[in-house]
Steps between C-alpha positions, in 0.01 A plus 500: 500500500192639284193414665203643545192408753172717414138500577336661245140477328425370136450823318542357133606257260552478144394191284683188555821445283759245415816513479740382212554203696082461546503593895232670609524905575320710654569908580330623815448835623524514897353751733681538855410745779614523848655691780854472585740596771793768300740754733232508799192524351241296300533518094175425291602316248319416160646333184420348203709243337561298160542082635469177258432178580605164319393140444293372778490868643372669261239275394366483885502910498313546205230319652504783788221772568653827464531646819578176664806576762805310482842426659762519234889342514733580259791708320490801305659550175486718206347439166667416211410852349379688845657682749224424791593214704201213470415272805576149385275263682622237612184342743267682656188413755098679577555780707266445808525890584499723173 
């Protein structure tokens, strides 16, 4: 199963585009930071990660203030041409804590 559950803030997004089909895309930039339990201790964690967005989706994000917090659902996969996996988003809903 490939699926991924992150909060994460709005760092960036580039201009809306379509595809060849004509569905709305956008590509995001999200910001995570937290603190996580790893071999007895606490981890910091901080990450930044490539996500985009279709149809309904994207259209709704690119209405978004950058820095707005979000939870994010979805699956990772590469890019065509890339080698870094990209977060997929499949729905996502305002983060009440970031």
């Amino acid at each position: 199963m490939n699926q991924t559950i992150l909060n994460a803030r709005f760092a960036e997004a580039k201009a809306m585009r379509y595809t060849p089909a004509g569905l709305p895309a956008l590509d995001l930039t999200l910001e995570h930071e937290s603190e996580v339990p790893e071999a007895g201790g606490q981890r910091q964690v901080k990450v930044e990660i490539r996500a985009v967005a279709f149809g309904t989706d994207a259209e709704t994000l690119a209405r978004q203030a950058i820095g707005s917090g979000f939870r994010f659902t979805g699956f990772l996969a590469a890019p065509r041409h890339g080698k870094h996996p990209v977060l997929h988003i499949q729905s996502f809903q305002q983060d009440q804590v970031s």
